[in-house]
Structures are given as structure tokens and as C-alpha cells.
C-alpha positions as CSV (number, residue, x, y, z in Angstrom):
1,X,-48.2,69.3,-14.4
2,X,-50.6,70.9,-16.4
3,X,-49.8,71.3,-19.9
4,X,-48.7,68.2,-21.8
5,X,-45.3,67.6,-22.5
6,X,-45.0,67.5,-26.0
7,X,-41.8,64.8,-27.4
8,X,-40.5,63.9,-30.8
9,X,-38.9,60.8,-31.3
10,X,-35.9,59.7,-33.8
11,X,-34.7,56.5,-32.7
12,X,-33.9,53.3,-35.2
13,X,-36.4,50.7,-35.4
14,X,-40.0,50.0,-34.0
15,X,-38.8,48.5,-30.6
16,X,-37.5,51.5,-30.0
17,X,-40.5,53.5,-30.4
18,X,-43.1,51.1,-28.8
19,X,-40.8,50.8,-25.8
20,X,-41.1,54.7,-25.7
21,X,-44.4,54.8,-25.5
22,X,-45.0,52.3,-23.1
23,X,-42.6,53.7,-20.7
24,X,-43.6,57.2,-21.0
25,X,-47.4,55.7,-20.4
26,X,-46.3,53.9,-17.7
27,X,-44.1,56.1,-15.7
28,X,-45.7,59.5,-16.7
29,X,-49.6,58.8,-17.3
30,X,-51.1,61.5,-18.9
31,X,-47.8,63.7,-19.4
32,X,-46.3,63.6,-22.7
33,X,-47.9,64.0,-25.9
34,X,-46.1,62.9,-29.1
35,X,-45.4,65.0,-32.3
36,X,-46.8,62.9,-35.2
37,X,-45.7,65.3,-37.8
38,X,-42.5,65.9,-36.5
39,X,-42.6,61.2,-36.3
40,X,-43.8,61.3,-40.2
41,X,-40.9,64.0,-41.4
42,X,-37.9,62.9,-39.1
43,X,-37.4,59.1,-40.0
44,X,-34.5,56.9,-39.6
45,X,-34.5,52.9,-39.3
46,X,-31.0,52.0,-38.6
47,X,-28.3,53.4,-35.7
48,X,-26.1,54.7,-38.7
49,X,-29.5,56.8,-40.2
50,X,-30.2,57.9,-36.1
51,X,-25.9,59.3,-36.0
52,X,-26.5,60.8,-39.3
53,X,-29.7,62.7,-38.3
54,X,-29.4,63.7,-35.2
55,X,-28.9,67.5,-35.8
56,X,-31.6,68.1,-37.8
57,X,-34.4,66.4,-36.0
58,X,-32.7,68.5,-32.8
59,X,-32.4,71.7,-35.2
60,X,-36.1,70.8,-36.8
61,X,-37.3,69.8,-33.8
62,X,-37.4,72.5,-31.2
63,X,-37.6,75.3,-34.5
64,X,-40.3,73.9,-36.8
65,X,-42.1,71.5,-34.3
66,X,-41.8,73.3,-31.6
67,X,-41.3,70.0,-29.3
68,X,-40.6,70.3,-25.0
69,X,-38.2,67.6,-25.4
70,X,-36.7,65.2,-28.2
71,X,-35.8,61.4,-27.5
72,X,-33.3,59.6,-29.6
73,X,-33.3,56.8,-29.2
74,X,-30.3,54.2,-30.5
75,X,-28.8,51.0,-29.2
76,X,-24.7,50.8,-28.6
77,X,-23.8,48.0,-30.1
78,X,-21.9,47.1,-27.5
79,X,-20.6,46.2,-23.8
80,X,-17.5,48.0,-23.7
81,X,-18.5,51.6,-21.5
82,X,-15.5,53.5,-23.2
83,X,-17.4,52.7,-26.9
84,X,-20.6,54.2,-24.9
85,X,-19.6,56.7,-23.6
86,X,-17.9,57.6,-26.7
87,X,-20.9,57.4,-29.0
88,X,-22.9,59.1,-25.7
89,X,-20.0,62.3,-26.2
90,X,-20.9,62.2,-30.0
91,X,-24.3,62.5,-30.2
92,X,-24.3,65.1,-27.4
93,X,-22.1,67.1,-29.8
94,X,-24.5,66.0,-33.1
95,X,-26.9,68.3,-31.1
96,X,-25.1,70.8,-29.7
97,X,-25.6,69.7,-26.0
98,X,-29.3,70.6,-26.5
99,X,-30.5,70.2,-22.7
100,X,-33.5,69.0,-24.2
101,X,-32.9,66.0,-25.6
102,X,-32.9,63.1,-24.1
103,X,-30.7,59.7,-25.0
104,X,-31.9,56.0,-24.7
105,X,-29.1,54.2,-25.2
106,X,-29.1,50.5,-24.2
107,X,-25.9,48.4,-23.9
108,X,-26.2,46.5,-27.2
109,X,-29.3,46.8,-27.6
110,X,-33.2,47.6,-26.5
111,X,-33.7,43.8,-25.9
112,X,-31.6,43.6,-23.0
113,X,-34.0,45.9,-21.1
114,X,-37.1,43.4,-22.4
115,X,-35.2,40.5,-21.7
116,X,-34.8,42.0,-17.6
117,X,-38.6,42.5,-17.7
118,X,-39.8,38.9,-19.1
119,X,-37.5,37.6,-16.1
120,X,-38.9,39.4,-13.4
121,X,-42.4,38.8,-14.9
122,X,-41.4,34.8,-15.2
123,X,-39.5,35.2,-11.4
124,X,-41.5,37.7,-9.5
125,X,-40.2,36.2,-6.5
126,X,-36.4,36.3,-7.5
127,X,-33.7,38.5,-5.8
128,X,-31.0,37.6,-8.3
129,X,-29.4,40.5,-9.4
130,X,-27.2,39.3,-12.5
131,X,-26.1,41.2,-15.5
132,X,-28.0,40.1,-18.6
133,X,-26.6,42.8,-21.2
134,X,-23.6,40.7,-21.5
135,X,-25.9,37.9,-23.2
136,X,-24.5,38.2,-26.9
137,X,-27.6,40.3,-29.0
138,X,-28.2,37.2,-31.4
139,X,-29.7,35.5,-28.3
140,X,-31.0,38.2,-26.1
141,X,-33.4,38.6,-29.3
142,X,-34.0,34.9,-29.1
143,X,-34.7,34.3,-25.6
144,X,-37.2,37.5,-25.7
145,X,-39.3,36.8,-29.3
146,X,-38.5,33.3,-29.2
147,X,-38.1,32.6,-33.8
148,X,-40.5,35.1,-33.9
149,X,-38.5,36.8,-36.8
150,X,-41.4,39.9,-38.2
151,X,-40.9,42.7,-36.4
152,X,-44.9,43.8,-36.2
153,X,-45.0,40.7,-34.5
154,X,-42.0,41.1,-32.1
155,X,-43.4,44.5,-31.3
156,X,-46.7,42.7,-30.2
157,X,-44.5,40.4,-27.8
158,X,-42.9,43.3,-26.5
159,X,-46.4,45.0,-25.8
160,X,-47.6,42.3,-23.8
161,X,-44.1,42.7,-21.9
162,X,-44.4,46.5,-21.4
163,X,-48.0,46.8,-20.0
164,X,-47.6,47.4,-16.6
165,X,-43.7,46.9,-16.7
166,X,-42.0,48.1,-13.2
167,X,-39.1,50.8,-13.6
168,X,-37.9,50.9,-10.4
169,X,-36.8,47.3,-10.4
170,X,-35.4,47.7,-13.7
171,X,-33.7,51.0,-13.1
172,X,-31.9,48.3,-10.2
173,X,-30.9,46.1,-12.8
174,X,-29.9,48.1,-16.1
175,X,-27.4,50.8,-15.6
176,X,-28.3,52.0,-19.3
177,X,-31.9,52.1,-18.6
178,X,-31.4,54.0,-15.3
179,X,-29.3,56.5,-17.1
180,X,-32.3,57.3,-19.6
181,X,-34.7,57.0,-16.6
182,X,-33.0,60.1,-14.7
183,X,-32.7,61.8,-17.7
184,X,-36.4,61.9,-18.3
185,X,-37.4,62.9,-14.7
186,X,-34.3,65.8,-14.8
187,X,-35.7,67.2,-17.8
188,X,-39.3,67.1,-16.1
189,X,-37.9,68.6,-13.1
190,X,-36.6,71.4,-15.1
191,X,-39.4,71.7,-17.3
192,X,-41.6,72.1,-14.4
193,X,-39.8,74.6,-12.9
194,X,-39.3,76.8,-16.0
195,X,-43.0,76.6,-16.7
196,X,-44.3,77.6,-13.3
């Protein structure tokens, strides 16, 4: 691909956005390019601010900013898959069914996915392939920052996670990250072919 991609991103909180950028640097190396004006003017920092925004950063967005794709980003807040699935129907409505945006949408929350990459970083070896998104979010958090408690410095833990991190083995393990996964490589797929 030639041109760069370029992305907007609403999601809720700084893990959110840092694990964005890691993946898309990691998986897609020299791809996407981010909108920092669209970043600046587009803001929320809670899930409830992400619901209630979502149509004009997808209205703004691909108008104003003229962005390739938009990623929201926004943790469940929970394990039950009707609740997901629910909130997955709503904010495909929010923006119309756009087919280019793109949802990240972790069971509970973002670090479940970090918590399945410091394991297989601390067990390369392993083969155990156990749920860990049913660990309740209170100590997910815990067992990935430790009592690290500022996020600026929880965002520097999950750097030093991200670096390198391997998607295929977490797409094996997280059903909610392989969902956003094949959503990123279907909209490259049909991004490529309607710009060849």
C-alpha cells in the first residue's frame, strides 16, 4: 500500500489510545497515519462520553477530517456476550453502520488483552489456553500495573508490554481482540481494493 492510511481515534482513556498505536505499529508498520486535529477536537475520557459521541466524531470525521477509517475504541464493561453484543448493535447505529469505522471493544476492559500479553511474555513456553477476561477488572488492573495507580505511569507499563507484542497468539486467546483484529485487516482489504 502506498498512500497512508489516515485514522482518527475516539476511545475513553489513554490505554486505549497507546494500545492503538502500538498495535497499529506493530501489525501495520508504516500504514496508518493518525489525525491529530481530528485527536485534539473529538475528545472523550469515559465509555459514557465515547456512547454519547460517537456520531459526531463518525459525522466530523470522514466530513471535516477527511479520515480513511475511524476507531473507537471502548471497553464493555462486562462478560455477559448478550450486554456486548448489545452495546456492539448500538454504537453501530450511533454511526449509522459507517463501514469505516472500526470497534475495539474488550470484554470488560482493555487490560484483559495486556494481562494475556504479560503472560505469554512471563510463559513463552506455555500452551495453556485459559480465559483470563473472566478475572474481575479490579484485579486484571492489578495483576498488569501492579499499585501503580497514575495513569502516565500505567501507560509506560503498558508500553514496555506492547513493544513487540504478538497478535496472532493473542488473536488465539481473546475472542474480543480477534474481533477488532479482522475488522482492521477487512477494512484494509477493502480500502486497498477501492484505491487501486
Amino acid at each position: 500500500m502506498n498512500k497512508l492510511v489516515i485514522f482518527g481515534i475516539l476511545c475513553e482513556d489513554k490505554a486505549h489510545r497507546n494500545f492503538i498505536h502500538h498495535y497499529l505499529t506493530a501489525c501495520f508498520p508504516d500504514t496508518f497515519l493518525e489525525n491529530e486535529a481530528f485527536g485534539w477536537q473529538i475528545r472523550a475520557s469515559n465509555a459514557k462520553e465515547v456512547d454519547d459521541s460517537i456520531s459526531d466524531a463518525t459525522r466530523l470525521g470522514f466530513t471535516k477530517y477527511q479520515l480513511d477509517v475511524l476507531i473507537v475504541g471502548r471497553d464493555a464493561d462486562t462478560t455477559q456476550p448478550k450486554r456486548i453484543d448489545e452495546l456492539k448493535i448500538k454504537h453501530d447505529a450511533a454511526c449509522g453502520g459507517h463501514p469505516k469505522v472500526v470497534f475495539m471493544i474488550p470484554v470488560q476492559c482493555i487490560e484483559h488483552w495486556l494481562l494475556y500479553i504479560k503472560n505469554h511474555q512471563e510463559n513463552p513456553s506455555s500452551t495453556k489456553n485459559q480465559t483470563l477476561e473472566t478475572i474481575i477488572r479490579r484485579e486484571c488492573k492489578r495483576l498488569v500495573y501492579g499499585e501503580i495507580k497514575k495513569p502516565d505511569h500505567q501507560v509506560e507499563i503498558a508500553s514496555s508490554l506492547l513493544i513487540g507484542f504478538d497478535s496472532d497468539w493473542l488473536e488465539q486467546r481473546s475472542e474480543s481482540f480477534k474481533k477488532f483484529h479482522n475488522q482492521v485487516k477487512a477494512f484494509l482489504a477493502s480500502y486497498a481494493d477501492s484505491n487501486l
